[in-house]
N, C-alpha and C positions, 0 to 999 in steps of 0.2 A: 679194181679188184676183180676178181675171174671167180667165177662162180664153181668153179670145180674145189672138190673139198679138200685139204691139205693131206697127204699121206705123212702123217704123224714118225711112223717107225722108221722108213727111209730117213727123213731130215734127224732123228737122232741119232740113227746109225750113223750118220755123215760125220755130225759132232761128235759120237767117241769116236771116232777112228781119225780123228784131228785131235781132239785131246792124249789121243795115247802114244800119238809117233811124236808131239810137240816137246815134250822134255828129252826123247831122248837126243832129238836132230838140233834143237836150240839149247844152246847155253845161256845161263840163268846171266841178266846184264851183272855190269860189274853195282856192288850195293845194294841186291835186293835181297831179299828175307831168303835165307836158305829152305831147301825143296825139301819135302821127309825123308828118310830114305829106306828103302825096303817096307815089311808090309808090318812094323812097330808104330809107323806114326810118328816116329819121335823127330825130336829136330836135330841137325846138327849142327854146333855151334860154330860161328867164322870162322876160319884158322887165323891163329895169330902168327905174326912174324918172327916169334923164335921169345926167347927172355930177356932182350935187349929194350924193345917196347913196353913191355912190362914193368921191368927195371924204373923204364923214366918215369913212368905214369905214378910209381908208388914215390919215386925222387920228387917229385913235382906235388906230391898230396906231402908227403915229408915236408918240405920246403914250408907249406902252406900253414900246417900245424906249428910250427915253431914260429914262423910269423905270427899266427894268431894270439900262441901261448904268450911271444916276445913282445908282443905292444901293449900286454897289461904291465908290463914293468916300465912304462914310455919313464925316460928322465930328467922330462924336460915339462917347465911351468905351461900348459894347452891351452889358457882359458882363453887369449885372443890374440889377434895380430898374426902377426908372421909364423909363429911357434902354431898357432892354432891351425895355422895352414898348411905346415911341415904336414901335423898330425892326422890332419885330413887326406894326406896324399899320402901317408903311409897306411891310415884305416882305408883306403881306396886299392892300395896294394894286395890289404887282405882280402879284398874282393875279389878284384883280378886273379889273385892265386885260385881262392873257391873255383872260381867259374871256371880258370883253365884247367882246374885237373877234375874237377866231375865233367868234362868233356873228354876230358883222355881217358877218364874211369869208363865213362856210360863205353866209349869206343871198341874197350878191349875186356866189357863184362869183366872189369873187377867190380863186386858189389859192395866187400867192405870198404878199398878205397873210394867209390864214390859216396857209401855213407858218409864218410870221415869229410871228404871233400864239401859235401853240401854241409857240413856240420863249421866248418870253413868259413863257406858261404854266411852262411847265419848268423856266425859269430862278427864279422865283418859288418853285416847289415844293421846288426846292433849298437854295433858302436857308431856305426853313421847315423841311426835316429839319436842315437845320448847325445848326440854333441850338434847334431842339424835342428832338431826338434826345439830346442827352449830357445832357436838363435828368431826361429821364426814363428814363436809366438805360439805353438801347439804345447805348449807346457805352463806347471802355475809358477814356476821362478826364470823368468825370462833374464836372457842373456844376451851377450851384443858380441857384433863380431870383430869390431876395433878396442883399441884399449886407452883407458888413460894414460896422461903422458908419464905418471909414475908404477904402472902396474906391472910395463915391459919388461923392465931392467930387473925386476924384481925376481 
């Protein structure tokens, strides 16, 4: 180190005058948080690609909902065996739905659809502990995952 003492005011002038030329000479990379703009502070939101994007994200939270709502009416006997695995792969579907449209929501800041989307989610997740939970012993009426030879057909 050098013993002479640092000149304070030069090395911050240096730094605003690299702070103030840097936004307007560099464009912001592609995905990062948008810049304020003017002297409001406020932010301004992504642009989105028109109503077409929008359109799918809510088709895709739609889709999700009627799946969710549609496996409480399941018409088929669940309690083991093969039925019980159909069932499983379609309360897996309700998951899959949840998570792909609150990623298309969070994307395009819709917030009621990703409400609804994570509510998707949830609903999905529930039915995978009702039906996971008592097969493996976290419950007080335990349940098994094969079935007798007369319970299938039934």
């Amino acid at each position: 180190m050098s013993d002479q003492p640092r000149d304070w005011d030069k090395e911050l002038a240096d730094i605003d005058k690299v702070i103030a030329k840097s936004p307007a000479q560099s464009p912001a990379p592609r995905g990062a948080p948008p810049v304020p703009q003017g002297g409001g502070g406020r932010m301004t939101a992504p642009a989105s690609g028109g109503r077409f994007p929008v359109f799918t994200t809510w088709l895709r939270v739609g889709l999700g909902l009627a799946l969710a709502v549609a496996i409480t009416q399941w018409p088929y006997h669940n309690a083991c065996g093969l039925n019980l695995a159909v069932y499983l792969g379609a309360i897996v579907t309700v998951v899959v739905a949840g998570v792909w449209s609150s990623i298309t929501s969070w994307q395009r800041r819709l917030g009621f659809a990703h409400f609804l989307s994570l509510l998707v989610l949830l609903w999905g997740l529930v039915l995978t502990a009702r039906e996971v939970l008592p097969r493996v012993g976290y419950a007080r009426h335990a349940r098994s995952w094969s079935c007798d030879a007369g319970v299938e057909a039934s």
